[in-house]
C-alpha positions as CSV (number, residue, x, y, z in Angstrom):
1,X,-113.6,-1.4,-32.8
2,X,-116.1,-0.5,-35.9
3,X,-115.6,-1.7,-38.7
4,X,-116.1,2.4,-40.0
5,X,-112.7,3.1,-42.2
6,X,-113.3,6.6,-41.1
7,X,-112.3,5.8,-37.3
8,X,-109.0,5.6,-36.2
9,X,-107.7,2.6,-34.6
10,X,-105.3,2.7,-31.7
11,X,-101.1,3.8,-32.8
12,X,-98.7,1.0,-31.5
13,X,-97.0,2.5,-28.9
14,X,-93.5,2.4,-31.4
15,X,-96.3,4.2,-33.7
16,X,-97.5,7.0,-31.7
17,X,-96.7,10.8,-32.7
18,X,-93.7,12.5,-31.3
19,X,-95.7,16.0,-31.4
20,X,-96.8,15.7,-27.5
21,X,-93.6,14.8,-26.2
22,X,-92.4,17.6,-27.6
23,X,-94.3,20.3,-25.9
24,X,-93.9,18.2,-22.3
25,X,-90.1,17.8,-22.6
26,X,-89.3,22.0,-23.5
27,X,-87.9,23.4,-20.4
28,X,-89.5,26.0,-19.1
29,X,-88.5,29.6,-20.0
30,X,-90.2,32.0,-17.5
31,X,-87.5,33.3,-14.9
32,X,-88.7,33.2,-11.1
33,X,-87.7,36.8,-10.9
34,X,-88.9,38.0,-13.6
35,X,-92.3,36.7,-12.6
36,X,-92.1,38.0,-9.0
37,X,-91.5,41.4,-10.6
38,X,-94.7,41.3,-12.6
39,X,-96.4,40.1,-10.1
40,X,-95.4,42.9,-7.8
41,X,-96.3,45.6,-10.1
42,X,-99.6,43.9,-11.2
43,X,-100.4,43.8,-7.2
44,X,-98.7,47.3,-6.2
45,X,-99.1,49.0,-9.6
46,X,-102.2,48.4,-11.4
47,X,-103.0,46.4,-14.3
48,X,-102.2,49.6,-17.0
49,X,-99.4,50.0,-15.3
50,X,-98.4,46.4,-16.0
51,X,-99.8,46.3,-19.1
52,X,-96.5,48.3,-20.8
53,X,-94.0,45.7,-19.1
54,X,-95.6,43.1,-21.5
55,X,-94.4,45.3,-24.8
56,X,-90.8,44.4,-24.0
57,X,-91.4,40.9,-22.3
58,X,-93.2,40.1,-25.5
59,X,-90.3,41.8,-27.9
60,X,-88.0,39.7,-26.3
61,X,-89.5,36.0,-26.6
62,X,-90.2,37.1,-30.4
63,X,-86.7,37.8,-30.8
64,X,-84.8,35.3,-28.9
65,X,-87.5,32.2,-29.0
66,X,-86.7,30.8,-32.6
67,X,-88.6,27.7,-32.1
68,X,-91.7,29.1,-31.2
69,X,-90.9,31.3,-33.2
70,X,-91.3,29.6,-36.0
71,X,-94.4,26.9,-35.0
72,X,-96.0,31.0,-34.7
73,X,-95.6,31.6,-37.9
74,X,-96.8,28.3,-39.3
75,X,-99.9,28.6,-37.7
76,X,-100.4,32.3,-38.5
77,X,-99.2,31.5,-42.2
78,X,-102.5,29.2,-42.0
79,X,-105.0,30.7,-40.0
80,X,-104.6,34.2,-41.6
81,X,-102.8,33.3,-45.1
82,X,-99.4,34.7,-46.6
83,X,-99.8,38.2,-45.5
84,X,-99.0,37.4,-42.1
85,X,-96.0,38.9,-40.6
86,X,-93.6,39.9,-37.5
87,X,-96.4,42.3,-36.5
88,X,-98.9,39.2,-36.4
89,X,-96.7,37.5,-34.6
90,X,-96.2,40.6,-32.0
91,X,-99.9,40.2,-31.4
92,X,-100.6,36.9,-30.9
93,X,-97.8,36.8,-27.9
94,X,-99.1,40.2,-26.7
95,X,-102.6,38.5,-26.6
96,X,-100.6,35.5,-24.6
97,X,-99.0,37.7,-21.8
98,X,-102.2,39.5,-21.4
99,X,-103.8,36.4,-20.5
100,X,-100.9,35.9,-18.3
101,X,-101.2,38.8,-16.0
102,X,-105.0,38.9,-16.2
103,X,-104.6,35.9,-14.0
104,X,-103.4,37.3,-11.7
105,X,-106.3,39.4,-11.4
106,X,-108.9,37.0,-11.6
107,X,-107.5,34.8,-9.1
108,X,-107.6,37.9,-7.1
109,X,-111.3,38.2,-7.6
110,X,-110.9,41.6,-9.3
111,X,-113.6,41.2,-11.9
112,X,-114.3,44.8,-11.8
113,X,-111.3,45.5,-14.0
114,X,-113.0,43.2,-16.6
115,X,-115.2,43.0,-19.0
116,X,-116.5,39.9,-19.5
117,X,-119.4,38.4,-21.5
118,X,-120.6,34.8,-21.2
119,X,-122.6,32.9,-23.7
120,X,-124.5,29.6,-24.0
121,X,-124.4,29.1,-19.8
122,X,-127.3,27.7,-19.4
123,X,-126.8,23.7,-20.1
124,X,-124.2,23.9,-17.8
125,X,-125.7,25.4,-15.3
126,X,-128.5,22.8,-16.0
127,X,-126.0,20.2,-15.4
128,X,-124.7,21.7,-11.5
129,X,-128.2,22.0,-10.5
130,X,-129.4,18.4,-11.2
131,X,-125.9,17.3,-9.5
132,X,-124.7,15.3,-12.5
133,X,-121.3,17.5,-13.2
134,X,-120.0,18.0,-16.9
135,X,-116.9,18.0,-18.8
136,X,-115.8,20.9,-20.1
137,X,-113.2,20.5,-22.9
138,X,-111.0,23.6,-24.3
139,X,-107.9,24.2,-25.6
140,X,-105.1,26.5,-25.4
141,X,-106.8,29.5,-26.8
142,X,-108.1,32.4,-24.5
143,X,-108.1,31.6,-20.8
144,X,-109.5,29.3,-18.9
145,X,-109.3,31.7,-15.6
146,X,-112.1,33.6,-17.0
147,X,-114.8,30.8,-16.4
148,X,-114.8,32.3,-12.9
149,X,-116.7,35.4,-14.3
150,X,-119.7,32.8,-14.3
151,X,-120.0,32.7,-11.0
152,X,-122.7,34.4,-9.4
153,X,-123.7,36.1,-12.3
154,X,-127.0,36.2,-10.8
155,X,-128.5,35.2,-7.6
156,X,-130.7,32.5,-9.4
157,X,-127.3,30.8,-10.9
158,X,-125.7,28.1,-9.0
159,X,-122.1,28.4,-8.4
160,X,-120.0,26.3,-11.0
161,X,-117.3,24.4,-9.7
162,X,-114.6,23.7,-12.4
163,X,-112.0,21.5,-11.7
164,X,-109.0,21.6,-13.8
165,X,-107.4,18.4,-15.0
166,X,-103.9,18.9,-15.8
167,X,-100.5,17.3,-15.7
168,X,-99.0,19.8,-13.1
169,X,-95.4,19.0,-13.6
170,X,-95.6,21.2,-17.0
171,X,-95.2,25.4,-16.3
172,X,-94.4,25.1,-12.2
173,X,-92.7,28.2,-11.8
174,X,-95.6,30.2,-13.1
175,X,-98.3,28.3,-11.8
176,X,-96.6,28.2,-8.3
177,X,-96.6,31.8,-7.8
178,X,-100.2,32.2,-9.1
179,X,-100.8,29.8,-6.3
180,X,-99.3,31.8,-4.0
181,X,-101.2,35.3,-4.6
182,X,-104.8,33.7,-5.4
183,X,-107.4,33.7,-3.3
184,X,-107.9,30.6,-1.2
185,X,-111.6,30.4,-2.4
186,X,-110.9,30.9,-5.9
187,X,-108.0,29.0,-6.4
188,X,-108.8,26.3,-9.2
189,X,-109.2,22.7,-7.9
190,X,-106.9,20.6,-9.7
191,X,-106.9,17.1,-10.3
192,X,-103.9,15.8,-11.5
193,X,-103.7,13.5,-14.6
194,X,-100.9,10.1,-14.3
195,X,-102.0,9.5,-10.8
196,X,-103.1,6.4,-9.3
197,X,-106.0,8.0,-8.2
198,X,-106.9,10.0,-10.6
199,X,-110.0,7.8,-12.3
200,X,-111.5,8.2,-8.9
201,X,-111.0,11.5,-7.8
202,X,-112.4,13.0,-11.3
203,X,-116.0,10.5,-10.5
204,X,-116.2,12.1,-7.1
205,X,-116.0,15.8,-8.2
206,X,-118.2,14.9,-11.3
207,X,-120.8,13.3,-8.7
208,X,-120.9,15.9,-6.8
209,X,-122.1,18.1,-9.7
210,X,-118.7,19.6,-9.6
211,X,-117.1,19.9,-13.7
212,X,-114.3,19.0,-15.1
213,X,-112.2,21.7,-17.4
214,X,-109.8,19.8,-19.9
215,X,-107.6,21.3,-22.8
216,X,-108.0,18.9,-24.9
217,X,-105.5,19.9,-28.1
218,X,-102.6,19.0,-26.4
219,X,-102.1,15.4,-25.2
220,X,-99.1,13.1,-24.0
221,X,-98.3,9.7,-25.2
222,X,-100.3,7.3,-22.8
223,X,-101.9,10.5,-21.8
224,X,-105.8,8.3,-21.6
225,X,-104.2,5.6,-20.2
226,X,-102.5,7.0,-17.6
227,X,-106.5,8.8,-16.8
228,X,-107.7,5.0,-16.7
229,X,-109.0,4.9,-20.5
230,X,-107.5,3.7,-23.4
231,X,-107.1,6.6,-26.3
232,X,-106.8,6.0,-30.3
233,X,-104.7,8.9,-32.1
234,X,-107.0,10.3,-35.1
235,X,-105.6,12.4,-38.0
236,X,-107.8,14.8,-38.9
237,X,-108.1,18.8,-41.0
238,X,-107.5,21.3,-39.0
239,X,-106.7,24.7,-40.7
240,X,-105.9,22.9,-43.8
241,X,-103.6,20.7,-42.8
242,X,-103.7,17.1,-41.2
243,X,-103.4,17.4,-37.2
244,X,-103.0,14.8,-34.4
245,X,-105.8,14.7,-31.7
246,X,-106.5,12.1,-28.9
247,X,-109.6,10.7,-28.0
248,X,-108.8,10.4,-24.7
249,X,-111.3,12.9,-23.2
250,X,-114.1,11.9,-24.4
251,X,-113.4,8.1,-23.9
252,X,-113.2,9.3,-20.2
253,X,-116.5,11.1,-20.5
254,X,-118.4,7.8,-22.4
255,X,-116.9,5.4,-19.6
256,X,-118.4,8.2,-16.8
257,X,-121.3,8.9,-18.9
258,X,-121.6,12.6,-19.2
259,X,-122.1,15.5,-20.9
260,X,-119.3,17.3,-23.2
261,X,-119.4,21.0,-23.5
262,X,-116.7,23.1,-25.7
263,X,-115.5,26.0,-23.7
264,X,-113.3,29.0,-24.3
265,X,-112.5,32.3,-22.5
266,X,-111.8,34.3,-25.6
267,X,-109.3,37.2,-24.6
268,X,-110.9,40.3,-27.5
269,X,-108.3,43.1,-26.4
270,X,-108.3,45.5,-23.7
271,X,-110.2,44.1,-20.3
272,X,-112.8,42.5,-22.8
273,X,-113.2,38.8,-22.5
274,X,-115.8,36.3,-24.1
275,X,-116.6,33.4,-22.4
276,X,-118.7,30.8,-24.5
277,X,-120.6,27.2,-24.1
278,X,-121.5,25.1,-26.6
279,X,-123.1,21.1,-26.3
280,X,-120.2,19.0,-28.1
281,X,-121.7,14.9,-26.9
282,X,-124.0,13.9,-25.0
283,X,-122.8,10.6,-23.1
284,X,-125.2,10.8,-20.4
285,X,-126.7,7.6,-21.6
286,X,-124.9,4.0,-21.7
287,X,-123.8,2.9,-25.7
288,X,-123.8,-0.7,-25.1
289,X,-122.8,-1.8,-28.8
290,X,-119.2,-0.9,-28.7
291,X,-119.4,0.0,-32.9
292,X,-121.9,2.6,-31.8
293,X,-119.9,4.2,-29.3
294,X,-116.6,4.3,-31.1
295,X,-119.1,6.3,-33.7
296,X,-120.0,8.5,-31.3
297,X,-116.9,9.3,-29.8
298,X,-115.1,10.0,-33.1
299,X,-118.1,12.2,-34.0
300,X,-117.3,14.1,-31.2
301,X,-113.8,14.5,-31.9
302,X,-114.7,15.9,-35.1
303,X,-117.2,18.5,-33.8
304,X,-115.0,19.8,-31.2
305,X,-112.4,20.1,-34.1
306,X,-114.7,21.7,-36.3
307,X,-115.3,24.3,-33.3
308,X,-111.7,24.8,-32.4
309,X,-110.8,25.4,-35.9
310,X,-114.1,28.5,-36.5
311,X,-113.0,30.0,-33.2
312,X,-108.7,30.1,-34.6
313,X,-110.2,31.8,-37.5
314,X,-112.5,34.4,-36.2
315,X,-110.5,34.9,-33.4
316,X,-106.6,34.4,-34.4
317,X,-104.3,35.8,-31.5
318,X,-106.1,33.5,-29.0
319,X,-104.3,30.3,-30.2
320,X,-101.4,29.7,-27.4
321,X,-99.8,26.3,-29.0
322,X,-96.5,27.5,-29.6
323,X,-95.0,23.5,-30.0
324,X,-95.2,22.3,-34.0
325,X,-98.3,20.8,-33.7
326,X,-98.4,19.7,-37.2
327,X,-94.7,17.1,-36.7
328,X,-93.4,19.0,-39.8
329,X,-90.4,19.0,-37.6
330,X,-90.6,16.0,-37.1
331,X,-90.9,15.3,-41.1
């Protein structure tokens, strides 16, 4: 471990924040048939028609989800200021159910219906054609279903393969039935985090030049260990106020030396989508003094916080953390 004050070193397990836990243990609020429903008019209907069942699905989680609730307006209090309201609130869960049933569409393959705009692809195309593969690391802002509008964007791009790494126990209603309509071909490869084999399955997909997708502002305790790498808790600014973050992620992507790309599939209103790249660490090369990497890897935590936090401010309804990410619960 450096000796640099500024890094981290790893929480005691009795030490380690409560905020994950809190996300992973909430039950799950979306109702089978209510989802079928949506689904069925999405399919049968048409996404405008769809579009005005969200105005009462999202009236009623503002009114009867007081928890989230509230973490809404702490976050909207500081990623907008005082001034924010019920009508901020409104939006930012509008913004969230869009995303919702637009993934239905895009694991349909209906792209038509969108528009989307990708920026910064490049790198990461780079990265498929020389085989090497790439983590991708986002957060719970936007949606991540959009990455599929970079495929075949032109016939001289090669096909990106982005893998998702989640813990799948979390949302299995919803993501079940997305399963269930998708296409086969563009259902998302998943490789599930807490497994045995997880280490290994994530180095065969990344060998094969295939990338890894990770939202990376939400972690569980143990969450790196249970991937096969240790992870250290850092405190660090975000919107003003001292926030959590694991290094877990990019820990994983030193040990399997590769590149880290900040990603996020920005939802601007309407069918309008931005999807945007952006070089966050390059691991591609061995750190053998271990003070070195640890710089390295906090640096990196630090720049994809930096990003996270411009992208909450210039784009406000696309943040989708609805746990209280800052333990003032918990305080």
């Amino acid at each position: 471990m450096s000796a640099d004050p500024t890094v981290t070193k790893p929480a005691p397990e009795t030490d380690r924040p409560a905020a994950a836990a809190d996300w992973s243990t909430t039950p799950e609020r979306a109702n089978k048939v209510a989802l079928q429903v949506i689904c069925w008019i999405a399919l049968t209907m048409g996404r405008r028609a769809a579009r005005l069942v969200l105005h009462p699905v999202t009236l009623y989680f503002l009114l009867f989800s007081p928890a989230p609730r509230r973490h809404i307006k702490r976050y909207l209090f500081r990623v907008i200021g005082p001034s924010a309201g019920w009508g901020d609130g409104y939006k930012l869960l509008h913004a969230f159910a869009s995303t919702v049933l637009d993934r239905v569409y895009f694991l349909r393959g209906r792209m038509d219906l969108f528009d989307v705009r990708v920026v910064g692809k490049e790198p990461v195309e780079s990265e498929a054609l020389a085989g090497r593969g790439a983590f991708l690391l986002g957060a719970h802002v936007g949606s991540f279903e959009a990455l599929g509008a970079c495929k075949g964007l032109s016939p001289d791009s090669p096909k990106l393969r982005p893998a998702m790494l989640m813990f799948p126990d979390n949302a299995r209603q919803i993501n079940a039935m997305l399963d269930a309509i998708s296409l086969p071909e563009l259902r998302p490869h998943v490789i599930a985090l807490g497994r045995p084999h997880s280490m290994l399955a994530l180095r065969d997909w990344l060998d094969t030049g295939g990338m890894a997708g990770l939202l990376a502002d939400r972690t569980l305790p143990g969450q790196a260990e249970q991937a096969g790498q240790r992870g250290n808790s850092i405190e660090l600014p975000f919107l003003g106020q001292p926030a959590v973050f694991n290094d877990g992620p990019f820990r994983l992507a030193a040990l399997l030396r590769r590149r880290v790309f900040f990603m996020a599939g920005l939802y601007v209103g309407g069918a309008r989508y931005d999807v945007l790249f952006e070089p966050l660490a390059d691991f591609s090369e061995r750190i053998r003094d271990p003070a070195e990497r640890e710089r390295a890897i906090h640096e990196a935590v630090q720049a994809y916080v930096v990003r996270l936090e411009a992208l909450c401010r210039k784009y406000p309804y696309n943040w989708f953390n609805f746990h209280d990410f800052w333990l003032e619960d918990s305080r």
